[in-house]
N, C-alpha and C positions, 0 to 999 in steps of 0.2 A: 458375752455380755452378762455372763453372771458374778455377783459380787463374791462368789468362792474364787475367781480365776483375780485378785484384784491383791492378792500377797504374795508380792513377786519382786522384781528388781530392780533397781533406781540407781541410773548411774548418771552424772557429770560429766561435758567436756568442758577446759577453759579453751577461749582462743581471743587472739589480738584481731583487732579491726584494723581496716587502712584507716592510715593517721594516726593511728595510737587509741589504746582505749578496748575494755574489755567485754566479753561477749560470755556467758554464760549457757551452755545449752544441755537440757533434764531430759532424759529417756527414762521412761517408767514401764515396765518391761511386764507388763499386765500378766503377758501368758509364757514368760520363764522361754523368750524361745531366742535373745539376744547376746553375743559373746561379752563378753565381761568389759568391752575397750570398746566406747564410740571414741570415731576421731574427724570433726567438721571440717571443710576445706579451707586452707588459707584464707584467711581475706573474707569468709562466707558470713554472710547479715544476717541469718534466720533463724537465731536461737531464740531461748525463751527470753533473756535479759541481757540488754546491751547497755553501756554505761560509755560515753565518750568523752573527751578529754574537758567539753566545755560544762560535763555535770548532767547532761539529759540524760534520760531515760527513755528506753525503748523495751517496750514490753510485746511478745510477739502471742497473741491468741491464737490457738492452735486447731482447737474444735471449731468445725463449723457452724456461725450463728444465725437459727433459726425464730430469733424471739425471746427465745429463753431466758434472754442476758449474761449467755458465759463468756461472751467478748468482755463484758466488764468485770464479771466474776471471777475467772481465773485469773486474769492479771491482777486483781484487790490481791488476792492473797496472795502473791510473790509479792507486790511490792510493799506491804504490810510488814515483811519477813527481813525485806531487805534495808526496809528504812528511810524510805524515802517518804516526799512529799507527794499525795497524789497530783496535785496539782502540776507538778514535773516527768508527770507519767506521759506519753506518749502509747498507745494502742495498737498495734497492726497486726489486721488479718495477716498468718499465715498459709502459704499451698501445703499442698499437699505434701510430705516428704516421710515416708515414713522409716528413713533413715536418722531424721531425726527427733521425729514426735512418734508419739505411740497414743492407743487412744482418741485416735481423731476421727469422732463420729459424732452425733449428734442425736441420740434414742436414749428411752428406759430412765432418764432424769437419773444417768450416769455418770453425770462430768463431776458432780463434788463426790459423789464417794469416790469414784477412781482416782483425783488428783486432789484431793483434799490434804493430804499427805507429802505429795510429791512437790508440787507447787508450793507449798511451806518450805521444804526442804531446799529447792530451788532456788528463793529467796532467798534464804537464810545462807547458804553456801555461796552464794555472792556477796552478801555482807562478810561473812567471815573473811573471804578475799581481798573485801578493802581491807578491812582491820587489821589484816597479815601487811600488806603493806604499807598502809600508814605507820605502823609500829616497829617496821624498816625501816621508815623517811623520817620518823621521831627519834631513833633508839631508846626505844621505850618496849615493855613488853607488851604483845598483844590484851593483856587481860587488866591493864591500866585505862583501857582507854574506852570509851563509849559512842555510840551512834543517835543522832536525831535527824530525822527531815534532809535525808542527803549530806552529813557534815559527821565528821571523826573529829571527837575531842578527844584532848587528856587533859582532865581537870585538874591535876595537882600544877601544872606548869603555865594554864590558859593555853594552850597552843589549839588548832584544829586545824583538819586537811579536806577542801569539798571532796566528796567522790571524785569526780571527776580530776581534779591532781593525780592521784594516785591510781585510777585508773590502769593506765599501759601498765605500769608495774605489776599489778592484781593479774594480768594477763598471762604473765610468764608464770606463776604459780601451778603449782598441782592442783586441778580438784579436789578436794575434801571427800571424804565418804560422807556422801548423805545420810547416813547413818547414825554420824559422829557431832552434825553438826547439832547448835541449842539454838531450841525452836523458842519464841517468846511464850509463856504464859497467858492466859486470857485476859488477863487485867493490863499485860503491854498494847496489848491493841489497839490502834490508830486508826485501820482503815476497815478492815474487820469489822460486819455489826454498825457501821454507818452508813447509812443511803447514798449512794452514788447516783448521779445520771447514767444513762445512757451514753457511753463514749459513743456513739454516731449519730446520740440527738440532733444534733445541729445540722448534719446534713440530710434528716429524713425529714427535718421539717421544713426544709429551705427547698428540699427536689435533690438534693444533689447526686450523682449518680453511684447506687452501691451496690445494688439488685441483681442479679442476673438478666431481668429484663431492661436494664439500662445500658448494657453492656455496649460499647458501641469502636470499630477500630479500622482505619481507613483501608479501602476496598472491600466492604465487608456486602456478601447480599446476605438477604432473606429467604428464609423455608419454609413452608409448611408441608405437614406430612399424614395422609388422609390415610389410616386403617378401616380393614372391615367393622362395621357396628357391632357384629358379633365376633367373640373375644375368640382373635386367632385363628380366624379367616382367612382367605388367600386371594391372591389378586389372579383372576383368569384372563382380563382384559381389561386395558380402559385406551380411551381418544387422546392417546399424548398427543398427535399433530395437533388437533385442534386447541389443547393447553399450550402448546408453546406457542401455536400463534396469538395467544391473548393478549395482552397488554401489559406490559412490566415483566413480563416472562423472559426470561433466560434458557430454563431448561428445565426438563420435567422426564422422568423416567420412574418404573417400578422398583421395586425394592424386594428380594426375595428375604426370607424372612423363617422363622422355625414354629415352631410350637410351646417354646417356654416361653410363659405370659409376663416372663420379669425377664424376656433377652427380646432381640430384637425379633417383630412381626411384619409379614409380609405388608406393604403400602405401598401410595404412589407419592413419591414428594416433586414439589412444584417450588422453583430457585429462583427469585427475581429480584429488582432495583432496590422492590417497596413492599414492604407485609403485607400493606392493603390491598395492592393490587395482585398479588401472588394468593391471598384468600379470597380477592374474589371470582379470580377463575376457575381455584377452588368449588367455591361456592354451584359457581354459575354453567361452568362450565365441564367442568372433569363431569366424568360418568363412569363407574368402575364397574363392571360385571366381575363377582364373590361369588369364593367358592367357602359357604359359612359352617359346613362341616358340623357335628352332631350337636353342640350347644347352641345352636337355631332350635331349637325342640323344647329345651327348657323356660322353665318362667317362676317368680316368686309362687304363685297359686299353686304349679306345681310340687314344689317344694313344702308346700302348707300341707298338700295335701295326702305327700309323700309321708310328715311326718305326724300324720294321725292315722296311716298306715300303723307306722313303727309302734309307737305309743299301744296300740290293744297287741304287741308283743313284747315278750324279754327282752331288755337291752341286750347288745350283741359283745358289749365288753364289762366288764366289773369293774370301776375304780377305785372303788374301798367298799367296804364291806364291817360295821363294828354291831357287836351285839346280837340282837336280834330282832329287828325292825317288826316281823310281822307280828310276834307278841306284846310288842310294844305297845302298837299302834293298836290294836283288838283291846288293849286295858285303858287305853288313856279315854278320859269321860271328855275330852273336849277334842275334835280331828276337822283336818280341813284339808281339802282337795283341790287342786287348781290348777292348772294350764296354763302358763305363760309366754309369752314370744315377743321377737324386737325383730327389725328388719335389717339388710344392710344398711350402711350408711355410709356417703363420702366425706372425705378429708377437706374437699372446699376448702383450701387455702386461696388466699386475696390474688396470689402472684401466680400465675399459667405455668405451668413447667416451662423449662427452656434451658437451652445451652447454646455457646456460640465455638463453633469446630474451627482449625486449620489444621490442615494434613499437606505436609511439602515435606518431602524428600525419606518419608520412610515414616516420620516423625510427626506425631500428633499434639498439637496443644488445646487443650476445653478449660474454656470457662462458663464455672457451672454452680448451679447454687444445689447441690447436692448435700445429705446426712450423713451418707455413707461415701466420702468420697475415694477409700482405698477400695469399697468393693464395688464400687463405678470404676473405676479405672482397671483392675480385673476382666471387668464383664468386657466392654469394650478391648482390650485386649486379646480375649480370647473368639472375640465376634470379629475382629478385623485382621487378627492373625499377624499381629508384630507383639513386640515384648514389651512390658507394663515397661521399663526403663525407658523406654522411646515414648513416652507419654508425660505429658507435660497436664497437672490439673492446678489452677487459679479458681480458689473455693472463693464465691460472690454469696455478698450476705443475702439470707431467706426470706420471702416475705410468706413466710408462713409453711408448715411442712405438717405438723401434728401426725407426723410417720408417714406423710405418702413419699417424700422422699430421701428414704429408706431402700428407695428401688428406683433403680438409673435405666428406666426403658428410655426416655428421652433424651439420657447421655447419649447410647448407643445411636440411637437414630440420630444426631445432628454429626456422631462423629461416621458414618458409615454414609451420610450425604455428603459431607466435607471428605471424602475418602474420593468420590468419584469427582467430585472438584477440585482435584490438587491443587496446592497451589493457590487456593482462595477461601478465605476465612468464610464462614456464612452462620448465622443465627439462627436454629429454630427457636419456633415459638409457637404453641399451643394456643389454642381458643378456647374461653370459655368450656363451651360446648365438648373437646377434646379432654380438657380435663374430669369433666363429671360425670365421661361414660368414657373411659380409658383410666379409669381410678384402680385402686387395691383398694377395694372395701372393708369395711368392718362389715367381716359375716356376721349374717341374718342365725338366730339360734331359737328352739323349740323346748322346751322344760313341763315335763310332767311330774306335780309335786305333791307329796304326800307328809302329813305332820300332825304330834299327837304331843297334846300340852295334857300333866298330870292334875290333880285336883290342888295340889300345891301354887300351881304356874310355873312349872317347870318343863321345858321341851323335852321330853321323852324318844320320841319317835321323829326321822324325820326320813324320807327318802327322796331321790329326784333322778327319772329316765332324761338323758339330756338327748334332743336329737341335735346333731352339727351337720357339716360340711366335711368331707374326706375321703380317702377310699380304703378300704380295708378295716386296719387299724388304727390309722395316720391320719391324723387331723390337717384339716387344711391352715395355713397360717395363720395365726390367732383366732383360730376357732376352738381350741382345743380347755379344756380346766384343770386345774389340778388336785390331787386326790387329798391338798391339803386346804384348799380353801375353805373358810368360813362357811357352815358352822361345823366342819371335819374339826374333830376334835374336842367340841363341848356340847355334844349331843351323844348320849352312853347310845345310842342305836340307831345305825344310821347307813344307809346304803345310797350310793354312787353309781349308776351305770350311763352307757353312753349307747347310741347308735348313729351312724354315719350316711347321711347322702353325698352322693358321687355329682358331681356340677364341676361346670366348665369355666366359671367367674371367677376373675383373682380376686383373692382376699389379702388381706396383711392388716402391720398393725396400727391403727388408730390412737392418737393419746387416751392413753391407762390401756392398754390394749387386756381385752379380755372381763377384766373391770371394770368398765365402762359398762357392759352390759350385765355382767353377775351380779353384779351391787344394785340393779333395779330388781332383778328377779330375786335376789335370796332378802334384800332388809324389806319388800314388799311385803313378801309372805312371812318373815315374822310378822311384820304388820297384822297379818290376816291371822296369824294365829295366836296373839295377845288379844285383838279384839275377840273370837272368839271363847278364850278362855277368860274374859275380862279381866284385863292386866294391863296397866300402864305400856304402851310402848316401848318407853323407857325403861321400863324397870326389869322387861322381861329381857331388853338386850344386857342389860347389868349381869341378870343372872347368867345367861348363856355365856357370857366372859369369865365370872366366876369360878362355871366350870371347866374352864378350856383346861385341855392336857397337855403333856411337852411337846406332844407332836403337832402344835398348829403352828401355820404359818406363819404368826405375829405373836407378837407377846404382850398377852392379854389385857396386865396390869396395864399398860400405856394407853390402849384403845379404850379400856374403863376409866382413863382417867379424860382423854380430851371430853368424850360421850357426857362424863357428869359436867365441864367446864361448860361444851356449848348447850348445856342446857338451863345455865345458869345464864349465860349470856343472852340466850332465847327470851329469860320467863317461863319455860315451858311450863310450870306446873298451872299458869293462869289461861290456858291456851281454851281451856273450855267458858273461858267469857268471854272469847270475838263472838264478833256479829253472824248475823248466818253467813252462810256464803264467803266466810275466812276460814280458813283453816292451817295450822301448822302441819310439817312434817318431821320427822326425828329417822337420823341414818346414820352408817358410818361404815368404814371400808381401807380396808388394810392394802395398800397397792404402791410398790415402788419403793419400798422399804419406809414410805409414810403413814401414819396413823394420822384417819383424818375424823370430825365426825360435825355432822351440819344438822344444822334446822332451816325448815324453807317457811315460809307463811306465803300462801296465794290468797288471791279474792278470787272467786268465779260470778262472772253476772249470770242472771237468772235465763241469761238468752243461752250463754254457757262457753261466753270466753274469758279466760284463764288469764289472770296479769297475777303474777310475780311480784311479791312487795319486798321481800326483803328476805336476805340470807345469811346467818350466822356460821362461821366455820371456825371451828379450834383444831389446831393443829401441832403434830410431834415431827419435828424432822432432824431432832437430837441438841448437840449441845450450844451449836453456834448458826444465827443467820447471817449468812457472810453481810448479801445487801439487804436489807428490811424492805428496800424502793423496791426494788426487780420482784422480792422473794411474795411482798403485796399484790403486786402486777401482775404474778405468776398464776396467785391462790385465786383471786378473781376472777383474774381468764377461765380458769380451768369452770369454775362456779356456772361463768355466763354462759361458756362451749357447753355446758352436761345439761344447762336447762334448753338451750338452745337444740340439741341434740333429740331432749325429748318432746320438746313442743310442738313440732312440725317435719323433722328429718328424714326424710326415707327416700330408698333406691330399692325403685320396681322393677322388675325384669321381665320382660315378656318378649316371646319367641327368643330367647338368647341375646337382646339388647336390653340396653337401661333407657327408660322409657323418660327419666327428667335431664335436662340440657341446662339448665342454668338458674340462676338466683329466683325466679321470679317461680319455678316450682319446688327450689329448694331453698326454701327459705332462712336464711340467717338473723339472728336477734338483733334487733334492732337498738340504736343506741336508746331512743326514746322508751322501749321495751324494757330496759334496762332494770332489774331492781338493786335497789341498795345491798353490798355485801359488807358485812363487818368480818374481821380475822382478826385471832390472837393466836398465837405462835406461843406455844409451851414447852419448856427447855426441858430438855431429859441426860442424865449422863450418856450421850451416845453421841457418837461420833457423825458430824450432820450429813445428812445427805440430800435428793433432789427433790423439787419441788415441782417440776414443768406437769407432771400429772396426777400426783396421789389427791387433789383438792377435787378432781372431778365426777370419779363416781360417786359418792354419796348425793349429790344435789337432785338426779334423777329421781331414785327412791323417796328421799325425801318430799320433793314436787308432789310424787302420786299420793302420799301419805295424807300433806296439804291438800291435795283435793280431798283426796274422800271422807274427809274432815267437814270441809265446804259443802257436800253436794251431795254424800254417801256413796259415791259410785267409784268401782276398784276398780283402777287401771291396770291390764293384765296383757297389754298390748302395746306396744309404741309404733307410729306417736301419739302422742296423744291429742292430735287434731281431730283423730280418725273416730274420735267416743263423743257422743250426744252428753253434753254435761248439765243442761239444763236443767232450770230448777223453777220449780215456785212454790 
């Protein structure tokens, strides 16, 4: 998934459709690992662009949509390419096939840069298709003739051909080298850069069925499937007689299971009529005696206080090293010290995992609303012991993933019940409850920080011990940082180290993974040391940009330029005539190939709860916004998820479980909670990329900024429900 692995190769197949009429299908060969010749089967529906004899269009969305809006997004720009009217667009999810799509996942706000490219070219080589044959059915040359809204002219003669005439002919053609073919200009653009809806608004506002939890197909039962509370426990015993005799019960048996927290785990699943009544046997009735193994011993407390062990030692690895920090910091007349930490936190998406299995005759088919659905299809593969080609996956649209999944435990488990049920389709389906203690957390992380601003207001000195999650060396998944993030790079002295605790809890990644929590700890503590040295917030992130060196992360210029815009959006230079108990924050945060940077204004009441008034964001995510609708929907999301995240969010662990079960301890922002976000989108020459997460971390830091503006009190901890803000 790194954008080095993203120049590679793009090939075309043509093929005729029954009945006549052409069919266009793009492989984009991300990782160079594909023979030079796709060839689709006869007669096969499932390319990117279908055009039939009556003129429609079929456009096949190939990544799975979890929100994001790349169901509408990647087809906009084929069919912008190709020339048509949206309005004659047609949309379909496609399965999985990775003989003919590449790239079909759903993470890292990947899908425009990877196909950003391809998808043009896609288009565009279907156009040239008709044009090749139209300027056969004219005798005319191809370069006579032009395209609008589905229709080939040749204006010297008046004549034109809808697509659709010419169709079957385009079919028998050569593909083009995508290469070769001419992409429109940005001033052609039609569909490009204009707001779309939603292509499945109308059936998510009607009910209609799209979800994996909708999922429904005659003979079908129900699952549920109970693991140990501690992660990767074992089943030593439970009362199946008495579950099967329950009510709506079918059948009930254990499930053996391994030790990797992303493959399948031992449980007991319970098969019946009716969800309800197979959870409440569940509920009611099952009794499992666990065997919970060493992570019963662990607890967040533990872990706190593991790492203020570490902390009065040497970090145990180096990850950069410039200058010389300790003479730095011994000169600089303003220094500040501090301790920082954030907890886990779950992905609490709306939609329960689930998947719906049939296993007959060797052969597996799931429908699933998975991110990753070639490396669910893998895992299950390798957990049931037949060949991924004997698996059949139907990708159902997401109500919600923000990276949990990313990881198919619940594939495996519905196809590994449906394995023992030959011969009958069955649905699992998660609880609440199941999902928000059988999560991949965004790991909990520890930062001891050290920082030295010169007499000028220059950061001089800055260092940070990080304690994570991992063993050894080896960070646990997105626990880990990079030796190039912010402010690596425009700080002349500057040290990096890490140290690692060993824990039994799965972690992964959360939208902006990593990000999400660096962005409150590092723009806090400028925070803390602008105030210190009395310098504009502001101005001192200007400077630390100014100095950046080649080796950062981001390119500096861009982040200095949204940083001055949302500040101008803000007002910020009048921040110091709100009322008491208002305050602004100023942030900004490089993540996902987006340069983002925000102001927050909170009010705190004197009792000392926190409402959120309004959020400014300016944002780089290069030269073109495909939809402005989605790409809006996207930047606000991300806004409401990062204050949300920090206002209340946490997953406590104790004896080796997660101690919250559901909404009403994890609470989620509320629409009424809501504050206003404004976004402006600032074009840069670069070639655009994704938006689903680089708006989210700056909003954190910002918030804490907003308070202690409001109230004076540093927020040094999340969430921040857990700090006494009151004032008078």
């Amino acid at each position: 998934m790194s954008p080095a692995t993203m120049d590679r190769r793009h090939f075309l197949t043509v093929t005729a459709v029954a009945g006549g009429g052409l069919l266009v299908s793009s492989y984009f060969d991300a990782f160079g690992l594909r023979a030079a010749t796709l060839e689709a089967p006869e007669g096969f529906l499932n390319g990117h662009v279908r055009i039939d004899p009556d003129g429609s269009v079929t456009i096949m969305s190939q990544n799975p949509e979890i929100g994001q809006g790349v169901k509408t997004m990647l087809p906009m720009i084929i069919a912008d390419e190709l020339d048509v009217a949206w309005s004659a667009v047609t949309v379909q999810q496609a399965d999985l096939d990775t003989d003919l799509y590449s790239g079909q996942f759903a993470g890292g706000s990947l899908a425009t840069p990877m196909h950003w490219t391809s998808m043009r070219q896609t288009g565009a080589a279907a156009r040239a298709l008709i044009v090749q044959a139209a300027a056969a059915e004219l005798g005319v040359d191809a370069s006579e003739l032009e395209t609008d809204a589905g229709v080939v002219h040749h204006r010297a003669s008046g004549r034109s051909l809808p697509y659709g005439a010419v169709a079957e002919a385009a079919a028998g053609l050569e593909a083009p080298d995508p290469e070769s073919v001419a992409l429109k200009s940005p001033e052609e653009f039609d569909i490009i850069g204009t707001p779309v809806p939603n292509v499945d608004i109308d059936d998510i506002v009607t009910g209609r069925p799209l979800f994996g939890i909708d999922f429904e197909t005659e003979g079908m039962l129900y699952a549920v499937y109970e693991k140990c509370p501690v992660f990767a426990g074992h089943v030593r015993g439970a009362n199946l007689d008495e579950v099967r005799a329950a009510e709506g019960v079918r059948h009930a048996f254990t499930v053996d299971g391994g030790t990797n927290l992303r493959g399948l785990l031992s449980g007991v699943a319970i098969v019946g009529d009716n969800w309800w009544l197979v959870n409440q046997a569940r509920e009611n009735v099952l009794q499992v005696e666990w065997d919970e193994g060493e992570t019963a011993s662990e607890s967040s407390a533990g872990y706190a206080a593991r790492a203020a062990e570490l902390f009065g030692q040497e970090p145990t690895m180096s990850l950069r090293s410039d200058g010389d920090f300790a003479a730095a910091f011994a000169a600089a007349p303003h220094t500040v010290s501090a301790h920082y930490s954030y907890p886990f936190i779950s992905h609490a998406p709306l939609e329960p995992q689930n998947t719906t299995a049939l296993f007959r005759d060797g052969r597996l088919e799931l429908w699933a609303p998975t991110q990753t659905p070639e490396g669910g299809r893998r895992l299950v593969a390798e957990t049931l012991g037949i060949a991924e080609e004997d698996i059949t996956l139907h990708l159902t649209r997401i109500g919600g993933g923000f990276g949990r999944r990313l990881t198919n435990d619940y594939l495996v488990e519905a196809a590994r019940i449906a394995q023992e049920l030959e011969g009958t389709p069955v649905k699992l389906l998660w609880t609440r409850e199941d999902d928000m203690r059988h999560d991949f957390y965004r790991p909990g992380g520890f930062h001891r920080l050290e920082g030295g601003v010169d007499a000028e207001g220059r950061v001089v000195a800055w260092r940070n011990h990080f304690v994570s999650f991992g063993a050894g060396e080896r960070f646990a998944p997105s626990a880990s940082v990079r030796d190039s993030e912010f402010p690596a790079g425009c700080v002349p002295n500057m040290e990096m180290g890490a140290s690692l605790i060993p824990f039994g809890v799965p972690t992964g990644a959360l939208r902006a993974p990593g990000s999400n929590a660096l962005a409150f700890v590092y723009q806090s503590f400028i925070d803390e040391l602008a105030e210190e040295a009395g310098v504009d917030p502001l101005q001192l992130r200007l400077d630390l940009l100014a100095a950046a060196g080649e080796d950062t992360a981001m390119v500096a210029p861009r982040m200095a330029r949204v940083l001055r815009e949302v500040a101008v959006m803000a007002d910020w230079d009048t921040r110091g005539s709100l009322p008491r108990g208002t305050g602004k924050g100023i942030a900004f945060h490089y993540s996902h190939r987006g340069y983002v940077a925000e102001v927050v204004q909170a009010t705190v009441t004197p009792g000392g709860d926190v409402r959120v008034d309004d959020i400014w964001a300016a944002i780089d995510v290069g030269r073109h916004i495909i939809n402005p609708l989605n790409a809006m929907n996207n930047a606000q999301g991300a806004c409401i998820e990062g204050i949300s995240h920090a206002l209340g969010q946490e997953i406590i662990i104790r004896d080796g479980r997660v101690v919250q079960a559901n909404f009403d301890e994890y609470p989620l922002l509320r629409i009424d909670e809501a504050p206003r976000v404004e976004v402006r989108f600032f074009e840069s020459d670069n070639d655009p990329t994704g938006l689903g997460e680089p708006a989210l971390p700056p909003a954190i830091p910002a918030l804490c900024g907003a308070i202690h503006q409001a109230t004076g009190v540093r927020i040094r901890s999340l969430p921040i429900v857990n700090h006494n803000l009151s004032w008078s």
